[in-house]
VOPALUM-894405 format. One record per residue: residue number from 0; residue in three letters; chain; x, y, z of N, C-alpha, C, O in turn. Coordinates in pm, whole numbers, plus 32768, in hexadecimal, padded with zeros to 4 digits. Atoms other than C-alpha are relative to their C-alpha. Layout:
<pt pos="NUM" code="Ala" unit="A" n_c1="X" n_c2="Y" n_c3="Z" ca_c1="X" ca_c2="Y" ca_c3="Z" c_c1="X" c_c2="Y" c_c3="Z" o_c1="X" o_c2="Y" o_c3="Z"/>
...
***
This chain:
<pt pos="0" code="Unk" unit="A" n_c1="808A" n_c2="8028" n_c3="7FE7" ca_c1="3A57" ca_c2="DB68" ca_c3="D971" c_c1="8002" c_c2="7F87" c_c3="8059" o_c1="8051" o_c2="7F29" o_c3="804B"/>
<pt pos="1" code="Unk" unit="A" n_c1="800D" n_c2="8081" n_c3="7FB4" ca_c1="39F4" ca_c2="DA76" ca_c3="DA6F" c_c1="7F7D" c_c2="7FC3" c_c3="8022" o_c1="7F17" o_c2="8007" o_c3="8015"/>
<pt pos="2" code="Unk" unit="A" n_c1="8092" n_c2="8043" n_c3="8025" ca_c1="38D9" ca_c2="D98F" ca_c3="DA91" c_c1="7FDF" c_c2="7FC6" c_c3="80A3" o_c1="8034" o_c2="7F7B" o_c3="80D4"/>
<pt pos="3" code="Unk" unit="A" n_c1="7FFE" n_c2="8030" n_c3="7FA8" ca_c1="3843" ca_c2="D948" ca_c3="DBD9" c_c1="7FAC" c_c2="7F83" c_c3="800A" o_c1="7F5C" o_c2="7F5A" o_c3="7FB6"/>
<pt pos="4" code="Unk" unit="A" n_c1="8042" n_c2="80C0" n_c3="8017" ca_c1="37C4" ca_c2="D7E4" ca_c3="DC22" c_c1="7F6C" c_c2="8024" c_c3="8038" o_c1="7F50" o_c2="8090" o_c3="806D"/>
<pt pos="5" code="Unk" unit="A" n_c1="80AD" n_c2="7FEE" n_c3="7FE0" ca_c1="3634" ca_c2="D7BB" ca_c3="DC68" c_c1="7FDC" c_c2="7FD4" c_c3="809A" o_c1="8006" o_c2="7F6A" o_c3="80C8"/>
<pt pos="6" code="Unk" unit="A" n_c1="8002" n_c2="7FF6" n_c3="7F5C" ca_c1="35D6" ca_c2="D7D7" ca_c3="DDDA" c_c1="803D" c_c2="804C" c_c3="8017" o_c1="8044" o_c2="80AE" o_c3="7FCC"/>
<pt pos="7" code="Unk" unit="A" n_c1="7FD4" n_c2="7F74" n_c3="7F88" ca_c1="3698" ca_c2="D8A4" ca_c3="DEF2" c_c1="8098" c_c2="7FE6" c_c3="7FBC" o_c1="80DC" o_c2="7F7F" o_c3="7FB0"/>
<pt pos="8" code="Unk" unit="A" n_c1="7F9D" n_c2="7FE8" n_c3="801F" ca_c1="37B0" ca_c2="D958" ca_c3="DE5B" c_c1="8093" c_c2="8007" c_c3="8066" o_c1="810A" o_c2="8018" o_c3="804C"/>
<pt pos="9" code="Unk" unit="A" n_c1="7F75" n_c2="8031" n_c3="7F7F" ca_c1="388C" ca_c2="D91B" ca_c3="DFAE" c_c1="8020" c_c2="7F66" c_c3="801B" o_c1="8083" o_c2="7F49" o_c3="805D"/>
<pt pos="10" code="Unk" unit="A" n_c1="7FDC" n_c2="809A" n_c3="7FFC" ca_c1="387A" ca_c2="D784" ca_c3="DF98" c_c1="805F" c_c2="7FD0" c_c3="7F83" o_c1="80A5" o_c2="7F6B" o_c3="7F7D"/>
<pt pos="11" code="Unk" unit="A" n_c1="7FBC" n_c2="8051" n_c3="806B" ca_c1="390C" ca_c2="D76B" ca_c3="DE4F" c_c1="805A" c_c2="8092" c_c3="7FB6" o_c1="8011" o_c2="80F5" o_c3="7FBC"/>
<pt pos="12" code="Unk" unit="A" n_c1="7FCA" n_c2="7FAF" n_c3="8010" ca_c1="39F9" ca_c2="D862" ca_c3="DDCA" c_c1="7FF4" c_c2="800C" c_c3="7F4F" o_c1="7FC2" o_c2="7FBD" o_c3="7EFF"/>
<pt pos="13" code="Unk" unit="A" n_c1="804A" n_c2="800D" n_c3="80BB" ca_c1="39EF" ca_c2="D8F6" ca_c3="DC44" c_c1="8055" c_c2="7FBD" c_c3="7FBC" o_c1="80CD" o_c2="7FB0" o_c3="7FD0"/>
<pt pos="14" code="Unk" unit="A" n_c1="7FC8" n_c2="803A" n_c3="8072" ca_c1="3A35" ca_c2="D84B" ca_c3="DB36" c_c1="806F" c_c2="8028" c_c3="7FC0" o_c1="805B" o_c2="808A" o_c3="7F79"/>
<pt pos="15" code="Unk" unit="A" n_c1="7F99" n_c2="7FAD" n_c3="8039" ca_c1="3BAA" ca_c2="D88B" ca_c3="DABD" c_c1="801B" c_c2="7FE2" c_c3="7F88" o_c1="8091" o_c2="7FFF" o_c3="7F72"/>
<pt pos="16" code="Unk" unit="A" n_c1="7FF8" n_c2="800D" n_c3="8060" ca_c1="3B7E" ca_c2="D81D" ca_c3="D956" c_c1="806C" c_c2="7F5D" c_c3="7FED" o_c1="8093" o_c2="7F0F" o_c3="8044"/>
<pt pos="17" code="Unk" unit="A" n_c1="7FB4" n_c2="809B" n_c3="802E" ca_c1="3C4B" ca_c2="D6E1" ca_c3="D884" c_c1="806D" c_c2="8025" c_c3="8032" o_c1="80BB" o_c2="7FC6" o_c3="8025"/>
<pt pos="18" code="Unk" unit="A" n_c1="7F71" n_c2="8001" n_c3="7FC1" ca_c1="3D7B" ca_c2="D75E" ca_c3="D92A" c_c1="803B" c_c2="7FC3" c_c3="8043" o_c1="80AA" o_c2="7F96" o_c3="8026"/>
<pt pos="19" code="Unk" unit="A" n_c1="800F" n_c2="804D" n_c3="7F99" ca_c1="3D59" ca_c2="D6BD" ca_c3="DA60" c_c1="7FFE" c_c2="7F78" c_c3="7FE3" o_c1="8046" o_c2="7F2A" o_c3="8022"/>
<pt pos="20" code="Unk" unit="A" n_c1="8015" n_c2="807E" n_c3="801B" ca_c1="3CEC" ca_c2="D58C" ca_c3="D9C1" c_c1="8087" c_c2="7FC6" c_c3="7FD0" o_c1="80BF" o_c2="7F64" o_c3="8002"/>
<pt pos="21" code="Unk" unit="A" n_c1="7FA2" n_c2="8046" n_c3="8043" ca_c1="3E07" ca_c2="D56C" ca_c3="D8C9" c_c1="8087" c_c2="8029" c_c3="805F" o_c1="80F2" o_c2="7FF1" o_c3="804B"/>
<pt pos="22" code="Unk" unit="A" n_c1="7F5B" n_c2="7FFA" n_c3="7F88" ca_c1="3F26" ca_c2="D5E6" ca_c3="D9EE" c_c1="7FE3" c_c2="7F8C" c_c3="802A" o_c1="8027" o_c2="7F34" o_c3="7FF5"/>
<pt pos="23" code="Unk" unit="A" n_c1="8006" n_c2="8090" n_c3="7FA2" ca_c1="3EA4" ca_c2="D4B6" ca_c3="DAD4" c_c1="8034" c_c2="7F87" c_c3="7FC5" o_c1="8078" o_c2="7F2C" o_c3="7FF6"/>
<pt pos="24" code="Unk" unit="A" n_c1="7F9F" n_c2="8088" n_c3="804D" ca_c1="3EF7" ca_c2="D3D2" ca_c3="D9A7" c_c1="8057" c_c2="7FF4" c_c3="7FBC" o_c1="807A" o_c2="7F86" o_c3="7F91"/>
<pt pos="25" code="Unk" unit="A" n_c1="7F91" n_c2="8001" n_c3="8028" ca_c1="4006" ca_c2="D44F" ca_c3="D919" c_c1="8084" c_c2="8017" c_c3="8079" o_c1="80F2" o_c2="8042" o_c3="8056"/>
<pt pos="26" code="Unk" unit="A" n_c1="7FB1" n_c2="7FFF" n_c3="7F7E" ca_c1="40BB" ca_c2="D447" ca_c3="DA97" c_c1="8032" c_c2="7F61" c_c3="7FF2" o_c1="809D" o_c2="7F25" o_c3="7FF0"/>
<pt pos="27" code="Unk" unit="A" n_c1="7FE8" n_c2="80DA" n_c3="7FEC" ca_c1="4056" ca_c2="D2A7" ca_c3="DA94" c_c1="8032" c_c2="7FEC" c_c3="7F8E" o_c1="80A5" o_c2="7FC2" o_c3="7F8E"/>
<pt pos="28" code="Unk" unit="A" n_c1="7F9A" n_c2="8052" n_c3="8079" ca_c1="40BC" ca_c2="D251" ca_c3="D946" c_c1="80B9" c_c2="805C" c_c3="802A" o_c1="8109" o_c2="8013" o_c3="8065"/>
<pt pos="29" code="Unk" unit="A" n_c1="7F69" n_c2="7FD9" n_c3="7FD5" ca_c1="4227" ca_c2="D323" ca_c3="D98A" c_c1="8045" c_c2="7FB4" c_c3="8088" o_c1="80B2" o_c2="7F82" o_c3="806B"/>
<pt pos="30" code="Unk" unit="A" n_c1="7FF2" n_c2="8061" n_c3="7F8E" ca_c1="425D" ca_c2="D268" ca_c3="DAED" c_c1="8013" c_c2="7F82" c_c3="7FD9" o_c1="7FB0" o_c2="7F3A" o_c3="7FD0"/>
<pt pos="31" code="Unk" unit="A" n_c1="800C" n_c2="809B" n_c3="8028" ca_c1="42EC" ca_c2="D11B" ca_c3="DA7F" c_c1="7FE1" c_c2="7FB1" c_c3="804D" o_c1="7FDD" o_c2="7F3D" o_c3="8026"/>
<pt pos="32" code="Unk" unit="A" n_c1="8009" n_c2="8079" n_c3="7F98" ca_c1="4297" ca_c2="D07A" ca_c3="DBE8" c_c1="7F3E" c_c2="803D" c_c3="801B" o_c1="7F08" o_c2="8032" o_c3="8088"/>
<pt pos="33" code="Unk" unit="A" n_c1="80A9" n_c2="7FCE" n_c3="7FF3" ca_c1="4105" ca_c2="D108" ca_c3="DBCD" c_c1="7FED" c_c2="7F6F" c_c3="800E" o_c1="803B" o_c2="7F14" o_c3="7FF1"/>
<pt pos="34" code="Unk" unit="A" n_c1="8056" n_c2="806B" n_c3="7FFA" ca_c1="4008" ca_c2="D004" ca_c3="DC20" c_c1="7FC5" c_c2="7FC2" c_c3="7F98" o_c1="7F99" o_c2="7F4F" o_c3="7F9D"/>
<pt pos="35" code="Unk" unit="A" n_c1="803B" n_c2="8042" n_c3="8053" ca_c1="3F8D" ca_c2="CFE5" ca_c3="DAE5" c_c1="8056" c_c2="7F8C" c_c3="7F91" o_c1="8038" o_c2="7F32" o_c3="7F42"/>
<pt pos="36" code="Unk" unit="A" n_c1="7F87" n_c2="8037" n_c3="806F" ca_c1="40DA" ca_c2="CF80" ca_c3="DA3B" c_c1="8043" c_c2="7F88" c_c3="8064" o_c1="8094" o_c2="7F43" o_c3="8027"/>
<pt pos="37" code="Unk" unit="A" n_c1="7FE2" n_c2="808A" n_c3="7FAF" ca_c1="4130" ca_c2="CE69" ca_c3="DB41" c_c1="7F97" c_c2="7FA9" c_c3="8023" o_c1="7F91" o_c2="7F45" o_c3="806B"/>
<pt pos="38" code="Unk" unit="A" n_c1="8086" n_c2="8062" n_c3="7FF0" ca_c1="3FDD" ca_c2="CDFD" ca_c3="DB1E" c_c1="8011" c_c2="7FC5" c_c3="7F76" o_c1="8004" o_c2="7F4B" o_c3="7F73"/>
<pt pos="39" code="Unk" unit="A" n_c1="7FFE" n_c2="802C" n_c3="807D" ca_c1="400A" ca_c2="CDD0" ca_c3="D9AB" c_c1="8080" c_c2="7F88" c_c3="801C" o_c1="807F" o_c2="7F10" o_c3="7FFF"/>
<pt pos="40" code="Unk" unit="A" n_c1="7F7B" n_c2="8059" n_c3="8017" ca_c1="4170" ca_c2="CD4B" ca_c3="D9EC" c_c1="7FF7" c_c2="7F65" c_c3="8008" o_c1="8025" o_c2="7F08" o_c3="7FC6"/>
<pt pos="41" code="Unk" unit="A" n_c1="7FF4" n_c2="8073" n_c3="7FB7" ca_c1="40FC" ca_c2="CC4E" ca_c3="DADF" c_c1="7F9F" c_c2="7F8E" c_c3="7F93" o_c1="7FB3" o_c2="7F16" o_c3="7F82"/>
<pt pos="42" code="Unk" unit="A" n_c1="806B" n_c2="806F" n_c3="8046" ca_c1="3FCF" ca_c2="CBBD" ca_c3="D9F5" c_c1="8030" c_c2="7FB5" c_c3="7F5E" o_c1="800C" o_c2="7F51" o_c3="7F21"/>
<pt pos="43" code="Unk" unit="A" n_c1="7F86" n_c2="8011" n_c3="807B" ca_c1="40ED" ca_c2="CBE3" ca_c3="D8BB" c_c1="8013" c_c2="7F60" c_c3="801A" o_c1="7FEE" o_c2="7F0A" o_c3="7FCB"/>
<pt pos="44" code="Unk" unit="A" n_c1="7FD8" n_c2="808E" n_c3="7FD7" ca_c1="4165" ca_c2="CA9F" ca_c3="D977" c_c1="7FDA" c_c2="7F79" c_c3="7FD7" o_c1="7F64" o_c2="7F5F" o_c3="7FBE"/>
<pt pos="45" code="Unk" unit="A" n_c1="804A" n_c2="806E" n_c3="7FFB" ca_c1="4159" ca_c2="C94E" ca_c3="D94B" c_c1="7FAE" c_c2="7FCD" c_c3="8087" o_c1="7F98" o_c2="8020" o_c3="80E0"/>
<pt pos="46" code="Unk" unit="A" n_c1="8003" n_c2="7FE2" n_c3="7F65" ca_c1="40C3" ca_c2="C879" ca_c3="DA83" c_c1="8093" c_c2="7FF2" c_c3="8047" o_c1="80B8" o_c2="803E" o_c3="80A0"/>
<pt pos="47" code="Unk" unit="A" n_c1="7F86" n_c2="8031" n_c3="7FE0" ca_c1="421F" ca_c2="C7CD" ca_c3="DAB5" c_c1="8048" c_c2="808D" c_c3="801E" o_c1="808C" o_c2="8095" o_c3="8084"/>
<pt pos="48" code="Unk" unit="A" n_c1="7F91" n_c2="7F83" n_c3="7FC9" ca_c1="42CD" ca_c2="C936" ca_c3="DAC0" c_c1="7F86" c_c2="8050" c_c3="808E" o_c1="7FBB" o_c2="8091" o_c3="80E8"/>
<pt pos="49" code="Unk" unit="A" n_c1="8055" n_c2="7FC3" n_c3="7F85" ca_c1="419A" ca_c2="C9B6" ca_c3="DBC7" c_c1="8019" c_c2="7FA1" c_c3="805A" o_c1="7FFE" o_c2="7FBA" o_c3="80D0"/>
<pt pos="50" code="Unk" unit="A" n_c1="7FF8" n_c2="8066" n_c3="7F6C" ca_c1="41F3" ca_c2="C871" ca_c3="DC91" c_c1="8098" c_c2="800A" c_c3="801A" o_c1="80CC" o_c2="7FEA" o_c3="8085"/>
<pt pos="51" code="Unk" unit="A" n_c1="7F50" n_c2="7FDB" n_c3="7FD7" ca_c1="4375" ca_c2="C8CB" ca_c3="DC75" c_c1="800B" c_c2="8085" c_c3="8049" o_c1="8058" o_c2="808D" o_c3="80A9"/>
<pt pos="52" code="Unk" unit="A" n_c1="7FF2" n_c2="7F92" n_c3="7FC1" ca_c1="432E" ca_c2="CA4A" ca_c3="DCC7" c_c1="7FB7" c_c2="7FD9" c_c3="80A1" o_c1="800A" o_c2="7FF1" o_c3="80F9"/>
<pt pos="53" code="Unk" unit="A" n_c1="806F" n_c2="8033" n_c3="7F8D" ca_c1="422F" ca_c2="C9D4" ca_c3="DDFA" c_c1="808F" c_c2="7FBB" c_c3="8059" o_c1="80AF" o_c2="7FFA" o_c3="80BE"/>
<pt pos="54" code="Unk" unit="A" n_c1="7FA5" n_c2="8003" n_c3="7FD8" ca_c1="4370" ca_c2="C90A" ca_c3="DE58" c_c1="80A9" c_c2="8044" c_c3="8040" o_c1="80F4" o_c2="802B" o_c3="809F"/>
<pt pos="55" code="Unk" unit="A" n_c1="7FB3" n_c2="7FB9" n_c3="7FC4" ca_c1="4464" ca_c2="C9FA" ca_c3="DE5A" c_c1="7FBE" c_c2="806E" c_c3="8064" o_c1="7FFB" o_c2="807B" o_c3="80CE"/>
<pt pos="56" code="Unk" unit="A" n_c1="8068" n_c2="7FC8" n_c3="7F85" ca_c1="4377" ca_c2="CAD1" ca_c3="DF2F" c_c1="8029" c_c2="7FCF" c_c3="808C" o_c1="804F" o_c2="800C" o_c3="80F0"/>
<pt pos="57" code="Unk" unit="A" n_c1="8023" n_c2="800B" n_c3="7F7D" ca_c1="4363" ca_c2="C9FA" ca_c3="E01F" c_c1="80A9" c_c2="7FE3" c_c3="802F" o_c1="80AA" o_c2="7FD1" o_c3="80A9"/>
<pt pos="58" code="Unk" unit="A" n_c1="7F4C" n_c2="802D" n_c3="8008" ca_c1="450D" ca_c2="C9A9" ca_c3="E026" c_c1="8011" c_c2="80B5" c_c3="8039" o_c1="8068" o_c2="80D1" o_c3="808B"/>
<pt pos="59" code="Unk" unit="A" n_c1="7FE9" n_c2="7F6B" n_c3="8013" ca_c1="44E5" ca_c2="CB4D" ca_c3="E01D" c_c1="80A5" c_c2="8041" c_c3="7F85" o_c1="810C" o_c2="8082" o_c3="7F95"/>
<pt pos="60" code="Unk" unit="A" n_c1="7F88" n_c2="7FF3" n_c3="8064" ca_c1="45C4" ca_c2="CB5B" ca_c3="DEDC" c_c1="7F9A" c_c2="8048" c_c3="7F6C" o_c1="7F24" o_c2="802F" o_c3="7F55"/>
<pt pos="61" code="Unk" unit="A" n_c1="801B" n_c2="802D" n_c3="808A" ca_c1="458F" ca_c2="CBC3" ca_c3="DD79" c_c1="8048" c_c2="7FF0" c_c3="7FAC" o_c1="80C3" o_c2="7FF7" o_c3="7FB3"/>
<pt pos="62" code="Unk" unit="A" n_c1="7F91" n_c2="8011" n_c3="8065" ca_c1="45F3" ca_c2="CB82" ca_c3="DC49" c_c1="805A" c_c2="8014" c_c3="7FBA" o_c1="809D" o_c2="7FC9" o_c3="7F73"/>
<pt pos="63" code="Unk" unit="A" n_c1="7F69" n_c2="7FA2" n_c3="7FF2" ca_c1="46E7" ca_c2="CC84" ca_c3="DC29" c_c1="8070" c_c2="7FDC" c_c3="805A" o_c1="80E9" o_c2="7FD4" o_c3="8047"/>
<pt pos="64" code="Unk" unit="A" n_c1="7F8A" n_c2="804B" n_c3="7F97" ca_c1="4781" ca_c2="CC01" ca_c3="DD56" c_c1="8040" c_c2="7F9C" c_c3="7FF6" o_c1="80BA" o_c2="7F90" o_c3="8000"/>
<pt pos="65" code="Unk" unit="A" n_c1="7FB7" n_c2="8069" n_c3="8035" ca_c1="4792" ca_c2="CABA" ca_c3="DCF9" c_c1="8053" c_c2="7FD5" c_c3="7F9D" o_c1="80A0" o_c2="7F76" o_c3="7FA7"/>
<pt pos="66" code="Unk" unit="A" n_c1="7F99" n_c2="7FE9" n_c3="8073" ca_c1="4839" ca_c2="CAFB" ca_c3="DBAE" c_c1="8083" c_c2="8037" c_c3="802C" o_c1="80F2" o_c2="8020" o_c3="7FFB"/>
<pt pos="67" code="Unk" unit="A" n_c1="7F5C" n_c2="7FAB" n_c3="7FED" ca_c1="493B" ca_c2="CBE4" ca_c3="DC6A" c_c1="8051" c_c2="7F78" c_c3="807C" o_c1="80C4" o_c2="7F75" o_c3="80A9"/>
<pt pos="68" code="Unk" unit="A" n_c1="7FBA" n_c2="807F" n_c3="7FA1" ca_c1="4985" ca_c2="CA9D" ca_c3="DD55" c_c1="8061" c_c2="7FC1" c_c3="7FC9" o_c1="8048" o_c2="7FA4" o_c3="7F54"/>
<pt pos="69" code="Unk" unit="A" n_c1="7FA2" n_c2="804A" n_c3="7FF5" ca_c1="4AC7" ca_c2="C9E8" ca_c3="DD59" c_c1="7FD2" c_c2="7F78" c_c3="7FC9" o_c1="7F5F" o_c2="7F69" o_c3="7FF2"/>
<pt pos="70" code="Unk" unit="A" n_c1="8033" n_c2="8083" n_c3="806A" ca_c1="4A8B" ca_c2="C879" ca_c3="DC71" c_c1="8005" c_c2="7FBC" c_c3="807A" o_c1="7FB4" o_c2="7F61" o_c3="8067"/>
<pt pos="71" code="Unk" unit="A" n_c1="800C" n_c2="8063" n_c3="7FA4" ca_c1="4AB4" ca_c2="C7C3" ca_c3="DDC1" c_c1="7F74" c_c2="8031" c_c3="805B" o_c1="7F19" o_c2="7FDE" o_c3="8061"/>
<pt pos="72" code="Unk" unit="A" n_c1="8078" n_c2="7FCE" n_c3="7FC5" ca_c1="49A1" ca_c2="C88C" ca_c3="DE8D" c_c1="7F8E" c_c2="8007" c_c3="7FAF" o_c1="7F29" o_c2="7FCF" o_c3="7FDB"/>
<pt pos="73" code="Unk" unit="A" n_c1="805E" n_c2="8050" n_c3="806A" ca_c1="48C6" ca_c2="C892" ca_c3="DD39" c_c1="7FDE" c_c2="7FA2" c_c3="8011" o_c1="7F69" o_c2="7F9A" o_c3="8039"/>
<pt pos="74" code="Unk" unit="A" n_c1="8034" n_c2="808E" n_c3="801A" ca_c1="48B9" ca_c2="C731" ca_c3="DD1E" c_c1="7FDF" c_c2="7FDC" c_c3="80C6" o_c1="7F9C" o_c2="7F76" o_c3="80CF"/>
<pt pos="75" code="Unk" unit="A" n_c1="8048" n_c2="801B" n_c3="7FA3" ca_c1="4865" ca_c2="C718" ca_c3="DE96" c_c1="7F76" c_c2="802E" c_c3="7FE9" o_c1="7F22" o_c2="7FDC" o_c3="800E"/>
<pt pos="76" code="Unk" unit="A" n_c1="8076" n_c2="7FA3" n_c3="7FE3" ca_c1="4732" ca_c2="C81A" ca_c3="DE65" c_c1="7FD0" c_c2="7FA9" c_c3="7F8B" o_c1="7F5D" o_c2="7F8C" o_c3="7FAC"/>
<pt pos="77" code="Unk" unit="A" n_c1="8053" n_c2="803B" n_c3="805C" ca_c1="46C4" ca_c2="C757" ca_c3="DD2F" c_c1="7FFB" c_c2="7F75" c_c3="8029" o_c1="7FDB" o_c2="7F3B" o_c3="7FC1"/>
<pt pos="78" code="Unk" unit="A" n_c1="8022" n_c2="8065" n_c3="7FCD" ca_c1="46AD" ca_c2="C5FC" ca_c3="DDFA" c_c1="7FCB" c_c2="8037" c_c3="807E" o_c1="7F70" o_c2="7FED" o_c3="80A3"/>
<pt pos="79" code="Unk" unit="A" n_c1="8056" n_c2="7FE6" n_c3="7FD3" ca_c1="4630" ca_c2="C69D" ca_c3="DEE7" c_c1="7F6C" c_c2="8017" c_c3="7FE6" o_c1="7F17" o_c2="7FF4" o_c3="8037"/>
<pt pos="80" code="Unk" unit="A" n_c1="8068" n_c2="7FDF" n_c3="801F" ca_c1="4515" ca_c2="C719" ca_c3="DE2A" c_c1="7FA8" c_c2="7F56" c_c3="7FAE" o_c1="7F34" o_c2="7F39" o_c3="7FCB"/>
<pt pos="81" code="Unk" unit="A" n_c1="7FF2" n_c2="807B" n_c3="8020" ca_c1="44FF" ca_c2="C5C1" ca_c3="DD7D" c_c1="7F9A" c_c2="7FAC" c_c3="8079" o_c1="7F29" o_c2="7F82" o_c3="8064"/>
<pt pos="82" code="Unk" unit="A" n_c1="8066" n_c2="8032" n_c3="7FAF" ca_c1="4490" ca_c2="C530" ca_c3="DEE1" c_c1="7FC9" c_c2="803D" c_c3="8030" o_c1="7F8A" o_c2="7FE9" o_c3="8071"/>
<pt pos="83" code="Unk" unit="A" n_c1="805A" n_c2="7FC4" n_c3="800B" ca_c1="43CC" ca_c2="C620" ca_c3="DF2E" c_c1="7F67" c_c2="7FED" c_c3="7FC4" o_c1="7EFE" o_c2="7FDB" o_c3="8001"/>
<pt pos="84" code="Unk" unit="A" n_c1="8015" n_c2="803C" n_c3="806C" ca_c1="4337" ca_c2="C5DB" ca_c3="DDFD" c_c1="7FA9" c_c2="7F54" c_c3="8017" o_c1="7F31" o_c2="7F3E" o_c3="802C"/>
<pt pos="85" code="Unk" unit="A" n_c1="802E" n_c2="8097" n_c3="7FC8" ca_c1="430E" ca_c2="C448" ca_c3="DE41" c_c1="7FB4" c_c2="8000" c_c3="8048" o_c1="7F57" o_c2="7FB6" o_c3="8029"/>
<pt pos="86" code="Unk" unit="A" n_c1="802E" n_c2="8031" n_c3="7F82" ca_c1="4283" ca_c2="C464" ca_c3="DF92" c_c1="7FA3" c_c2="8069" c_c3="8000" o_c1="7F97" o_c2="8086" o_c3="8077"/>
<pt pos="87" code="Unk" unit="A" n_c1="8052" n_c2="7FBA" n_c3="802C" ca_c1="4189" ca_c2="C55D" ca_c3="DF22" c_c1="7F7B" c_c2="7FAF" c_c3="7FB5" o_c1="7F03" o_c2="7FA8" o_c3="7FCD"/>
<pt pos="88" code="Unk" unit="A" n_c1="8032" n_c2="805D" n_c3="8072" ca_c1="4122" ca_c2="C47D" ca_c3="DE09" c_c1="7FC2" c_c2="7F75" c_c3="8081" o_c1="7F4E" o_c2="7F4F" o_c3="808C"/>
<pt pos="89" code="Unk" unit="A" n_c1="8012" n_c2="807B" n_c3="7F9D" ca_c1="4133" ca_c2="C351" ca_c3="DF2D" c_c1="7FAC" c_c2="8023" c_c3="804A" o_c1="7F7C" o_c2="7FC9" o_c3="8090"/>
<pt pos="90" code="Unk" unit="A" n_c1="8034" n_c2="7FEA" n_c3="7F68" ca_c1="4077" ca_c2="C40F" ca_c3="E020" c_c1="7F7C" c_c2="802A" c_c3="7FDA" o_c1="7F3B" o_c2="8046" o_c3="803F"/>
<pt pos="91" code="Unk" unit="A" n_c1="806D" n_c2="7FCE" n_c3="8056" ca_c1="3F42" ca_c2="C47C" ca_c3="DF34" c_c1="7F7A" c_c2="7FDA" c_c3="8014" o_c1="7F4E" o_c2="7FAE" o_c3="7FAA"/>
<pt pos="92" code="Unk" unit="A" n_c1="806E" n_c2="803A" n_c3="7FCC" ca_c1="3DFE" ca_c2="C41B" ca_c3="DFD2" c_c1="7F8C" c_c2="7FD1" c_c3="7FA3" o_c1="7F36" o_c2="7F82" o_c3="7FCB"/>
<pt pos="93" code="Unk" unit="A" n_c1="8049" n_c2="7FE7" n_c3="8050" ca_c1="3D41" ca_c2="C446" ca_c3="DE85" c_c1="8054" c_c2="7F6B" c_c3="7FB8" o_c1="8005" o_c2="7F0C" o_c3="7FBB"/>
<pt pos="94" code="Unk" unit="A" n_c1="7FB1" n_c2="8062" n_c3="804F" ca_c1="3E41" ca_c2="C334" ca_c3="DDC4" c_c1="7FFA" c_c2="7F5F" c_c3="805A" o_c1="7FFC" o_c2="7EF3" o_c3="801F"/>
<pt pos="95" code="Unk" unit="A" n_c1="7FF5" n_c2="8041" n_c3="7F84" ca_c1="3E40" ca_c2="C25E" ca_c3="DF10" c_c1="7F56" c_c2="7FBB" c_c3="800C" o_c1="7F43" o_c2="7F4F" o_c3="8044"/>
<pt pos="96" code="Unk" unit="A" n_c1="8065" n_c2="8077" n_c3="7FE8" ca_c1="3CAB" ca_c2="C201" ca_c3="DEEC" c_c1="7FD2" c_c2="7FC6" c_c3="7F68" o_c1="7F7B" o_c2="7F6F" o_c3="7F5B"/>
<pt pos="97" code="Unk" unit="A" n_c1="8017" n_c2="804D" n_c3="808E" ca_c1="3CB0" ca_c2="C1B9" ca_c3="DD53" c_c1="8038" c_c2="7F81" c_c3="7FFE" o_c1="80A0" o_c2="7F64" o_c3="8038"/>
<pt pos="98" code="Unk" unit="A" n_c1="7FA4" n_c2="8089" n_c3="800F" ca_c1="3CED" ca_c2="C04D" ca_c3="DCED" c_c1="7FEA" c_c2="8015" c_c3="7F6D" o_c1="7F97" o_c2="8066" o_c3="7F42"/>
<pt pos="99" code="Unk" unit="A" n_c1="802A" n_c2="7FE4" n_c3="8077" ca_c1="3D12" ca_c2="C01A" ca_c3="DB7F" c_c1="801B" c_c2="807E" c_c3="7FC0" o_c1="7FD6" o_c2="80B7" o_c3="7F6C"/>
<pt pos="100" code="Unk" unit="A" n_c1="800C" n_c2="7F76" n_c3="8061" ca_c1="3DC1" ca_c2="C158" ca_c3="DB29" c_c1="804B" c_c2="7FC8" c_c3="7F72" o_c1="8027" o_c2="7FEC" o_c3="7F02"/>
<pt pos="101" code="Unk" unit="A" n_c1="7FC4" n_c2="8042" n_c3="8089" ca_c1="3E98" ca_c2="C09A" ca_c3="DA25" c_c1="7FD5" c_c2="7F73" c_c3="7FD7" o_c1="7FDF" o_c2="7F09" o_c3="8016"/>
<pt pos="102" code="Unk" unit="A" n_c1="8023" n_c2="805D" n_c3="8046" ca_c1="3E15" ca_c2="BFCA" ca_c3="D935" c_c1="801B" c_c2="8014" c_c3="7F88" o_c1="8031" o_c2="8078" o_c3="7F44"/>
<pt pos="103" code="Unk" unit="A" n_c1="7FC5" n_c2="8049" n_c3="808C" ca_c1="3E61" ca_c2="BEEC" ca_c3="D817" c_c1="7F71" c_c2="7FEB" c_c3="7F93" o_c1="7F17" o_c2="7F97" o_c3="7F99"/>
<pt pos="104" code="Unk" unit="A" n_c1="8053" n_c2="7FCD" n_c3="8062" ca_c1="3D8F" ca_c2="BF63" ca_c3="D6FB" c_c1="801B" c_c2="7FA0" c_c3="7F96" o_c1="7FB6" o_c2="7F7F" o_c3="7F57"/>
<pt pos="105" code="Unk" unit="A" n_c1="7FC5" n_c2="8074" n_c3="804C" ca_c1="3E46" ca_c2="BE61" ca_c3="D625" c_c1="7FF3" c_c2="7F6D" c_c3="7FF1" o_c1="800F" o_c2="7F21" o_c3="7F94"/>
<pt pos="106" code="Unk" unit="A" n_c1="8026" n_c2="80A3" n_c3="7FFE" ca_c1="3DD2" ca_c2="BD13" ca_c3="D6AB" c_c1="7F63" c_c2="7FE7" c_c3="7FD9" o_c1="7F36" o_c2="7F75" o_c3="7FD6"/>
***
């Protein structure tokens, strides 16, 4: 049985039942690199690990890579990211017109 949609039966094709529906999402949940599961992954995060992944991005590394790195090239890529890091923080236009972000609640 098939169900045709309301209006002109050549703009919209018939209705193929929950089949369709539940194939489309049982494709994305099976696909471990789907959009929806690296959307979850990414929001999983802290911010500190979204400002480390954002970093290796832009280095074009991840963190598979950097784990499979040599302890001397490691510890370059993690001072690297470090100033990165700093001069990010230093360069912040938003931090740059506050005065008074730290205060002594104590005196």
């Amino acid at each position: 049985m098939s169900i045709m949609s309301i209006g002109s039966a050549g703009a919209v094709g018939p209705y193929s039942g929950p089949s369709a529906i539940s194939g489309a999402g049982a494709s994305a949940a099976a696909d471990p690199t789907s959009p929806r599961e690296a959307f979850e992954k990414y929001q999983a995060m802290t911010p500190a690990q979204k400002m480390r992944a954002m970093m290796l991005a832009r280095l074009g590394l991840t963190e598979e890579q950097v784990k499979a790195l040599p302890d001397d090239k490691r510890k370059a890529v993690e001072d690297k990211i470090k100033d990165m890091i700093k001069q990010q923080v230093q360069n912040d236009p938003a931090l740059k017109k506050k005065t008074g972000i730290l205060a002594d609640v104590m005196a």
